[in-house]
C-alpha positions in Angstrom: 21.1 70.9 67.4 24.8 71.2 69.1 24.7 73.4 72.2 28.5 72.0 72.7 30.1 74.8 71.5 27.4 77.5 73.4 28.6 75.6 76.6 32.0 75.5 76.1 31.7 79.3 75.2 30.1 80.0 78.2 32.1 77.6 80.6 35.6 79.5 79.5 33.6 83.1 80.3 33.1 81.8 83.6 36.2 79.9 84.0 38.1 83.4 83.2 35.9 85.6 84.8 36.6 83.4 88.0 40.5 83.7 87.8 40.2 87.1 87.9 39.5 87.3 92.0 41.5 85.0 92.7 44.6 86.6 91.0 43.8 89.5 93.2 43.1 87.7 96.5 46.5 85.5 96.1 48.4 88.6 95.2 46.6 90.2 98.5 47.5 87.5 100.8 50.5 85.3 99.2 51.9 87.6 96.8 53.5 86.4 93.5 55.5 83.4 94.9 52.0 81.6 94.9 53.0 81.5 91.2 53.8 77.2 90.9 51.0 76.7 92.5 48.9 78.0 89.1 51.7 75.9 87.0 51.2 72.5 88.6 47.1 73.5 88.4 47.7 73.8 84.7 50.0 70.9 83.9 47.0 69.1 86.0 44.2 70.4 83.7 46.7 69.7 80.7 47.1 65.7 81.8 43.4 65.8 82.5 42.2 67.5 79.4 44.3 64.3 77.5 43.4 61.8 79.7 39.9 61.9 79.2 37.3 60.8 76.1 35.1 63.1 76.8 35.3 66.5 74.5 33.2 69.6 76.9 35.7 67.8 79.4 38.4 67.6 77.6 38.0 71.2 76.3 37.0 72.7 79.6 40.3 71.2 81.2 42.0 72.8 78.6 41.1 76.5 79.3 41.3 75.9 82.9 44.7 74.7 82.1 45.7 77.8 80.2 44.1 80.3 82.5 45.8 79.1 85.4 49.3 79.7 83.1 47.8 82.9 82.1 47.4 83.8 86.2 51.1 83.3 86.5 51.6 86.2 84.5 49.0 88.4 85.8 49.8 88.1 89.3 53.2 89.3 88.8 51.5 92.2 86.6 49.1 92.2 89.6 52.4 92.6 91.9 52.9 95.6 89.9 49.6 97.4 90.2 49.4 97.1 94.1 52.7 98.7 93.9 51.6 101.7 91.9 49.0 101.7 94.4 46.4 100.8 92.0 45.1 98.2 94.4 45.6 97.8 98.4 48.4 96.1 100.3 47.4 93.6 102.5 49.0 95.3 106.2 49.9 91.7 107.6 52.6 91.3 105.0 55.9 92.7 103.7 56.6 93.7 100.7 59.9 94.3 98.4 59.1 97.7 97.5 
């Protein structure tokens, strides 16, 4: 029997389900200019994910890759919802808005 797949599956639910904190605790301290710091994790996990032989590897690397580009989007959307007060602003820093 395979259980690759069941891993991988399960891996990229935790791997997304991680990102989502820490979206929300960068926005909360950093704010959205953290952004390249999610682009040079993701063009890391993109060299890693073809660098390497092995496939959960390989595969894992890849949606670690893709949900740190998918963070860049949301922490600007995150941006957003802290400004509709949808979330709290963090007192120690200023804001545009």
């Amino acid at each position: 029997m395979q259980y690759t797949g069941l891993i991988i599956g399960v891996c990229t639910f935790l791997i997304i389900g991680l990102f989502h904190p820490v979206v929300v605790k960068a926005e909360y301290y950093w704010g959205a200019r953290c952004w390249w710091l999610f682009l040079l994790l993701g063009i890391g996990g993109i060299a890693g994910s073809l660098c390497t032989d092995n496939l959960l590897a390989s595969s894992l690397l890849g949606v670690f890759a893709f949900s740190s580009f998918w963070t860049i989007k949301e922490l600007f959307e995150q941006e957003e919802r802290v400004k509709k007060g949808w979330f709290p602003k963090n007192p120690r820093r200023k804001y545009k808005f």
